[in-house]
C-alpha positions in Angstrom: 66.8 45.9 130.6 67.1 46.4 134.1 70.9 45.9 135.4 71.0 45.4 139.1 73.1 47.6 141.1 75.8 46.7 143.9 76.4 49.1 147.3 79.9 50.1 147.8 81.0 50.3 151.0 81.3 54.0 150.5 77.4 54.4 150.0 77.5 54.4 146.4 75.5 52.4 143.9 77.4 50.8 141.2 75.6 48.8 137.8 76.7 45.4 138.4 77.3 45.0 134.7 79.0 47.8 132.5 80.5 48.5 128.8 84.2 48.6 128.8 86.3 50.5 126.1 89.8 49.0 126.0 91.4 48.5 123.3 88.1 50.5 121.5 90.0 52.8 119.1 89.3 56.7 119.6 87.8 56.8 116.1 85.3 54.6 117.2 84.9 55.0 120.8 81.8 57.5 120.4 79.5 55.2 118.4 80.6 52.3 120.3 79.4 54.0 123.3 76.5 55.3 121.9 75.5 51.6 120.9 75.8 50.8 124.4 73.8 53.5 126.1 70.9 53.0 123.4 70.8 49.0 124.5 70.9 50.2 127.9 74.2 49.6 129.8 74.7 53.1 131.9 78.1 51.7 133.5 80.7 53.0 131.2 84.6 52.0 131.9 87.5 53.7 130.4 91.4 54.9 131.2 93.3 57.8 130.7 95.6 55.0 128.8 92.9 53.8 126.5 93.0 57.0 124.6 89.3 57.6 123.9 88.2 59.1 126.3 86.9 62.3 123.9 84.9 59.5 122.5 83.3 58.5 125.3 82.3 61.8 126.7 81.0 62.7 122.9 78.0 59.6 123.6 77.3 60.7 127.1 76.7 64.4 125.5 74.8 63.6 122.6 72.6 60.5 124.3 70.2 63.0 126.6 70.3 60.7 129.3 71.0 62.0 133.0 73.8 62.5 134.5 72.7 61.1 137.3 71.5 57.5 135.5 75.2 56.9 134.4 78.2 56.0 136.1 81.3 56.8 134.5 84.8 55.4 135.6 88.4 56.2 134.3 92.1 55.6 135.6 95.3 57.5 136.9 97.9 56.1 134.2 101.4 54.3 135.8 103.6 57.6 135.4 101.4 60.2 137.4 101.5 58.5 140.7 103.9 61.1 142.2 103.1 65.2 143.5 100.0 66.9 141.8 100.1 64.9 139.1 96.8 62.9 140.2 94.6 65.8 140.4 96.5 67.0 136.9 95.7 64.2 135.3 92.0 63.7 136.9 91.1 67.4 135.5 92.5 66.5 132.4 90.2 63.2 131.9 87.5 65.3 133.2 87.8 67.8 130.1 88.0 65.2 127.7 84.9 63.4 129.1 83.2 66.4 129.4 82.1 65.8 133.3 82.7 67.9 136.4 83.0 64.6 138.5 83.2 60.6 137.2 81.8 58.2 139.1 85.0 56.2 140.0 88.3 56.9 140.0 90.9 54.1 139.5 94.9 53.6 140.0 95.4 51.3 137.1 98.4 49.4 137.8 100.5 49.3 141.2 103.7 50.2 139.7 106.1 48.2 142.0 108.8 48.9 141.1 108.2 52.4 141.3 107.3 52.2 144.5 104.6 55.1 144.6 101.2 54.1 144.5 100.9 54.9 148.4 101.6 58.4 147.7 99.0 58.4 144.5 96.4 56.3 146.8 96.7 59.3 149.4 96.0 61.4 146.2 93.0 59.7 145.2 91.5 60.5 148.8 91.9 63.9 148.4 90.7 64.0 144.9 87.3 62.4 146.7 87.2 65.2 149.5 87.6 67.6 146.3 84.4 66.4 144.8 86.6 65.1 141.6 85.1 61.8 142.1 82.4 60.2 144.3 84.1 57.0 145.0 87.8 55.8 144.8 89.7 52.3 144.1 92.2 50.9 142.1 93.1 48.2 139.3 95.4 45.4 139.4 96.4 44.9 143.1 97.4 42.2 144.7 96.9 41.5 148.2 100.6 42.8 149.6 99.6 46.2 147.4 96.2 46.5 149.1 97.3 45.8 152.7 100.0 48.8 151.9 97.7 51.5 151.0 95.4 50.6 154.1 97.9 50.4 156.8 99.4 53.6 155.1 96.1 55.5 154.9 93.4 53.9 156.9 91.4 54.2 153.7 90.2 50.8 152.1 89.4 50.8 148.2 86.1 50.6 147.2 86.9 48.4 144.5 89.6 46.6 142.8 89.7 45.9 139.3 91.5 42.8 138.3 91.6 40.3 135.6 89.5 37.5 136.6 87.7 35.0 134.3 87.3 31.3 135.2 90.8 30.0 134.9 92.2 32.7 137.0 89.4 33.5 139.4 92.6 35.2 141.9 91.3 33.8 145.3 93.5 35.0 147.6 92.4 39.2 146.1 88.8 37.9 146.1 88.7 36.2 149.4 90.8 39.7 151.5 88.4 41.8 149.6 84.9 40.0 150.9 86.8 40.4 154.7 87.5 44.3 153.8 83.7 44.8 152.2 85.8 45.9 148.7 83.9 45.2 145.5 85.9 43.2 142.4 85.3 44.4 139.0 86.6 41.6 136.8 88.5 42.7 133.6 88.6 40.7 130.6 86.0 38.5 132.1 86.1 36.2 128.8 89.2 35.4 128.8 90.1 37.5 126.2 89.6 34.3 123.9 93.3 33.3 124.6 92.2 30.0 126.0 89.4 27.5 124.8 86.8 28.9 128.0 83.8 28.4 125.5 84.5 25.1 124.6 85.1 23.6 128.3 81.9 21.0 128.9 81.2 23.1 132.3 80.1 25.9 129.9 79.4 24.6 126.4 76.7 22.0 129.2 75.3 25.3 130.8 74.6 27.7 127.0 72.8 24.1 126.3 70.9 23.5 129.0 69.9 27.3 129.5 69.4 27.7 125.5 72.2 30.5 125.9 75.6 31.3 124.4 78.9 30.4 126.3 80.1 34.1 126.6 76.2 34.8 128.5 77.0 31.6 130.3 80.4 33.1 132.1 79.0 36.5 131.9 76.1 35.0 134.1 78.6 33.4 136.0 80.4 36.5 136.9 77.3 38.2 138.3 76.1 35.3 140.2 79.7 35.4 141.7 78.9 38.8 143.1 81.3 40.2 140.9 81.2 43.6 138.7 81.9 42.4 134.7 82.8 44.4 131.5 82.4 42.3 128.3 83.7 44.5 125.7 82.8 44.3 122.2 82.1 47.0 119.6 79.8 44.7 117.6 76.0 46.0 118.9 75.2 42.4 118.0 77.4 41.0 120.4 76.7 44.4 123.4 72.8 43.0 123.3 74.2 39.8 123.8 76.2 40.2 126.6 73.6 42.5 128.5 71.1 39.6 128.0 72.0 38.1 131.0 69.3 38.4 133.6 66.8 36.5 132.3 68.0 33.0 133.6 70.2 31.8 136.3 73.0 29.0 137.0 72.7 26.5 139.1 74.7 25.4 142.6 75.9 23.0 140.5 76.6 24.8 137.3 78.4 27.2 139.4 80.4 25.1 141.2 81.7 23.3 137.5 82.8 26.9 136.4 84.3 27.3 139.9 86.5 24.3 139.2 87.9 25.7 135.6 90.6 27.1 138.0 94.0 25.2 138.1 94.7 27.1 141.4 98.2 27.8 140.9 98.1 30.8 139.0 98.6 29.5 135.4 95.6 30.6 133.8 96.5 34.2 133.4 96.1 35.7 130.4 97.4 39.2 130.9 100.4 41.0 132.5 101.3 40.3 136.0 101.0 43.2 137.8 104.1 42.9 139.6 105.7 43.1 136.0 103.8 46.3 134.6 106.1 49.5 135.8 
């Protein structure tokens, strides 16, 4: 299974398609991830926050597989935004992971209210130059968020994570981050099964007509979009699945029916806002 690879703007490669661990508890994180790397997903997505990172670290050791064929990324949790406490906190997931370096390095939530993630963005840059991390972004921010940390910096992300799935596709994010060259990574790209996506005729039309399932039908979506996806399951069932993706592709007008699952008006979120996570 070959998963194709998108250029950050950086010069970094990034797997287009990657296992995600949210929610995976720590008691099972290791398998889970082991599951993954045998079925061939080398993109592996965690936190600080999720709490298994020991786990995930315990399947990069014991798979054999190179270093340099896996890209690992976790995130700088909402109360270590301010001093040292980004390079604290990077060390610290870089002993439970076991790794001298991840792959990616993420803010996870803009804090508002808190009004630091300038100061931890600046952080994040110098955890780069410090060879912590080869490439830098954040998770959850909105456009006002991402304007702030370039003007205050110069730097631009290299990607931003946000929850995207087809009733809240977030164009205004995705449209200032194709002008600024930054990459989306789209969490719970399935909607987290909190709104009927599977049985919408634009989909359930596309898993018939491709003999496909629905979640292979948005996951296809999502990388025909251009965007970087994380189904997460911890069924190795379902991880086959959801990798089995490349094999068939959507067309202009299948797309464009998904496209149009959008109510445009911000209603289809399915998570926290992030001007409400502090």
């Amino acid at each position: 299974m070959t998963v194709p690879h998108i250029l950050l703007h950086d010069g970094h490669r990034i797997p287009q398609l990657g296992f995600g661990v949210f929610k995976v508890p720590a008691a099972e994180a290791e398998r889970a991830v082991s599951a993954a790397l045998e079925l061939g997903y080398r993109h592996i997505d965690t936190a600080a926050i999720y709490g298994n990172e020991e786990g995930v670290g315990a399947a990069i050791a014991a798979s054999g597989i190179p270093r340099e064929e896996l890209f690992v990324t976790t995130k700088l949790w909402n109360d270590r935004h301010v001093g040292d406490e980004p390079r604290a906190a990077i060390e610290e997931s870089l002993g439970k992971l076991g790794l001298d370096r991840v792959d990616l390095y993420l803010i996870h939530w803009p804090t508002p209210a808190r009004d630091d993630y300038s100061h931890a963005w600046e952080r994040l840059i110098a955890l780069r130059e410090a060879g912590l991390t080869r490439s830098i972004g954040v998770s959850n921010f909105r456009v006002p968020h991402l304007e702030r940390i370039v003007a205050d910096t110069g730097i631009v992300p290299a990607v931003d994570q946000i929850e995207l799935h087809p009733a809240h596709q977030q164009r205004d994010v995705t449209d200032w981050a194709e002008r600024n060259d930054v990459r989306i990574e789209a969490w719970g790209p399935l909607g987290q099964g909190k709104y009927d996506l599977f049985g919408a005729p634009a989909v359930a039309d596309a898993a018939a007509a491709h003999d496909k399932t629905p979640a292979q039908v948005v996951i296809r979506w999502h990388i025909q979009s251009g965007f970087i996806v994380f189904p997460k399951s911890v069924r190795p069932e379902r991880m086959a699945e959801n990798i089995d993706v490349f094999d068939f592709a959507l067309d202009d007008l299948e797309m464009a029916a998904i496209d149009a699952l959008d109510p445009g008006d911000g209603s289809g979120r399915v998570g926290a806002h992030p001007d409400e996570v502090n």
